[in-house]
N, C-alpha and C positions, 0 to 999 in steps of 0.2 A: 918788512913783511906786512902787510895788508890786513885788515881785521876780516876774522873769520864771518861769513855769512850763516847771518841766523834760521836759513830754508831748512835745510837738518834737521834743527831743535824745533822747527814748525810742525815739518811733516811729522816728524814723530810723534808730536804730541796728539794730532790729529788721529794718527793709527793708535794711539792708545784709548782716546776719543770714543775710537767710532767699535776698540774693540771692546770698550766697556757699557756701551749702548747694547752691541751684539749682545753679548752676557746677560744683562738687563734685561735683553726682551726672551731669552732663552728660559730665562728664570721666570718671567711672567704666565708663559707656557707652561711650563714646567709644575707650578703654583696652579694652575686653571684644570688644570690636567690630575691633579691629585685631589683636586674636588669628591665627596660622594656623593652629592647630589647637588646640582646649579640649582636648583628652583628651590632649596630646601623654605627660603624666607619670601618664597613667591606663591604663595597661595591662594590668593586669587588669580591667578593666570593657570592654576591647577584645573579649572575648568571650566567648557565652553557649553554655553547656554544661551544659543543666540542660532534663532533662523530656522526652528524646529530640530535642535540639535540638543542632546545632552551628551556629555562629553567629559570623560576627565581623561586631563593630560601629565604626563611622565618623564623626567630625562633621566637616563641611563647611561651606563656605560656600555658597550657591545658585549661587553663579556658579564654582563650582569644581566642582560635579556635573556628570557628563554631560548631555548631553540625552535619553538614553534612561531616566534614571534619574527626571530632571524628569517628564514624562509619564507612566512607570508613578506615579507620586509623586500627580499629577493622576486618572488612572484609579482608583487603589482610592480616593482622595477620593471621588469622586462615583459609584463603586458602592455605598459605604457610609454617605452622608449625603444623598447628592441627596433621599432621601423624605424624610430628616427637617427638612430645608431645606424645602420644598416644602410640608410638613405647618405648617411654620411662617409666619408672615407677613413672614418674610424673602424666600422664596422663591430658587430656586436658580437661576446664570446662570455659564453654564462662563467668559466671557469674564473674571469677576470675579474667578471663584477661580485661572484662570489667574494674572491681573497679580500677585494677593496670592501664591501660591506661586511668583514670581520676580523680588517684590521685592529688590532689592542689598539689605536688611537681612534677608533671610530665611537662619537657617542651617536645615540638614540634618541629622537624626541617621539613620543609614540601619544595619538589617540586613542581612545577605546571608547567604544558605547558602553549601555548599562549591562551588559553582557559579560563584559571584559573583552571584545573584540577588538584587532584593532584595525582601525578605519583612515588613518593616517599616521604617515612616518617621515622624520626629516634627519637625514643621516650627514651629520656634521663633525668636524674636529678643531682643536683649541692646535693651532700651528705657526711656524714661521712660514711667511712665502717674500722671498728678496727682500731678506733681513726686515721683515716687517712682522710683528704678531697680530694676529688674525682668527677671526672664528671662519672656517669657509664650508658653505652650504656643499654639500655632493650631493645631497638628493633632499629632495621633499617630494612626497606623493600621497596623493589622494582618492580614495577608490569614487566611483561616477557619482554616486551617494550622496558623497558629502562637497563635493565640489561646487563651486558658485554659490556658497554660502557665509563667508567671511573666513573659513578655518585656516586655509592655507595663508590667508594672511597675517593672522592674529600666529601664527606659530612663527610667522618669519619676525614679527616684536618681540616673540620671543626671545628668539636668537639674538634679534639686536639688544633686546636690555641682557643679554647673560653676554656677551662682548659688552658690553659697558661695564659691567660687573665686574670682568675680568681682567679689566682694563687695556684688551685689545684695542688696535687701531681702527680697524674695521669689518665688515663681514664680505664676504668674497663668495662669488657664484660664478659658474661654466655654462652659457647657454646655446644650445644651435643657434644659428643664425635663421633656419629654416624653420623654427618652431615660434610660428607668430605669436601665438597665444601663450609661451612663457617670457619671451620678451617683453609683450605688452605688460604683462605682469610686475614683471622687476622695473622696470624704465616706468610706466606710467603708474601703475598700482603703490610702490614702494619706494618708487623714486631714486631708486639703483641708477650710476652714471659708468660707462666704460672707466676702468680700471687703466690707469698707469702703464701697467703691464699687459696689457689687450694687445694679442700678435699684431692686430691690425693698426693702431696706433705704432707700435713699434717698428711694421715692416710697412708701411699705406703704397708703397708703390707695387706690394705681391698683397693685398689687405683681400681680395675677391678670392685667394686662395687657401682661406682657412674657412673651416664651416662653424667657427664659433666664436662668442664674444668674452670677456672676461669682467664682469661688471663688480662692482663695490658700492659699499654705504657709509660712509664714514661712522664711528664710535662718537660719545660726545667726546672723550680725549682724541681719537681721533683729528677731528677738527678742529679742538683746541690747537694740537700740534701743528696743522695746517695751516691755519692763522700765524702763527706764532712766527713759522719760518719764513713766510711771504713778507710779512712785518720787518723783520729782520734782513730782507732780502734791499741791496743800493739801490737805493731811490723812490723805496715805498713809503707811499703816500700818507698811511695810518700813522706812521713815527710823528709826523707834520702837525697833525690833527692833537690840541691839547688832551680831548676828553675821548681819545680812542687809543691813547698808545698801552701796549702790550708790554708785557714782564721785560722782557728783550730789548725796549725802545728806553735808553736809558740819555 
């Protein structure tokens, strides 16, 4: 009889692997998620003072905003996107966007004038999306005001340093395709690149039939990870290189 083939003892190991990565990044989540406050040791980014603007800013849980805040929060949503939903074959339905903007996993990043108004909102969550952990943007918005003034960018650093923090992989957003001016935003503003997971990447020969993109920014672990795996991938070049090899390049 023939010695037993070690594939078996491979594969398994591998699904033990990959299901203790899983767990791993669950628990990241999980950890990010029982936070009370992300910005608690970010206090200068507590507020914005740039462009004729005074500003202090906030992150919250949903269920730790008021409810006057929730609503305005829902209002400039669907002042500002209801046509472009509508224009889409999504189509817009206030009952939907309600529940998603006060999901228990929804946080709040919120502006406020000196008033305590608030003048900007960016409604996010600490999540897995295809076994990866993530912060992902669901909304950011800005009343006419305040817009073209650096705010909505300086909150989306926000978001990336509280995913660095949290040690997510990276930050994730859902854009029309049809909505020039938040495209240009993420892709040229922030430097967001289509996402892995972007239908249109995944399906390019039906890619004209989705109305949206799915863009990302890597974390700094993020693209440590990145590296690390290309590195480690037959035949790359970095292992080669004395004063460029990675953890991996042994």
């Amino acid at each position: 009889m023939g010695r037993k083939s070690n594939k078996g003892k491979e594969k398994k190991k591998r699904r033990k692997e990959e299901q203790a990565k899983l767990a791993a990044s669950f628990t990241l989540v999980e950890e990010a998620n029982k936070q009370d406050d992300p910005m608690a040791t970010m206090t200068p980014f507590k507020k914005y003072e740039r462009n004729g603007l005074n500003l202090a800013i906030e992150c919250k849980k949903v269920t730790e905003v008021d409810k006057d805040t929730v609503e305005w929060a829902f209002s400039i949503t669907k002042n500002n996107m209801q046509t472009l939903y509508e224009e889409s074959n999504w189509g817009w339905n206030d009952r939907l966007k309600k529940e998603e903007l006060t999901e228990d996993k929804a946080w709040y990043l919120v502006a406020r004038d000196q008033e305590g108004q608030p003048v900007a909102f960016s409604h996010f969550r600490f999540d897995m999306d295809e076994d990866d952990e993530v912060l992902y943007c669901y909304e950011i918005q800005l009343i006419k005001e305040v817009q073209r003034k650096g705010l909505g960018k300086f909150m989306m650093q926000i978001l990336q340093l509280l995913a660095n923090r949290a040690q997510m992989l990276k930050v994730m957003v859902t854009v029309f395709k049809m909505n020039a001016e938040s495209r240009d935003f993420f892709h040229k503003a922030l430097k967001f690149e289509l996402d892995e997971t972007d239908p249109g990447l995944c399906d390019p020969m039906e890619a004209d039939e989705y109305c949206y993109e799915i863009l990302s920014k890597k974390t700094v672990l993020g693209a440590k990870k990145q590296q690390e795996a290309s590195c480690c991938s037959p035949g790359a070049s970095c292992c080669s290189e004395p004063n460029n090899r990675s953890p991996c390049c042994s």
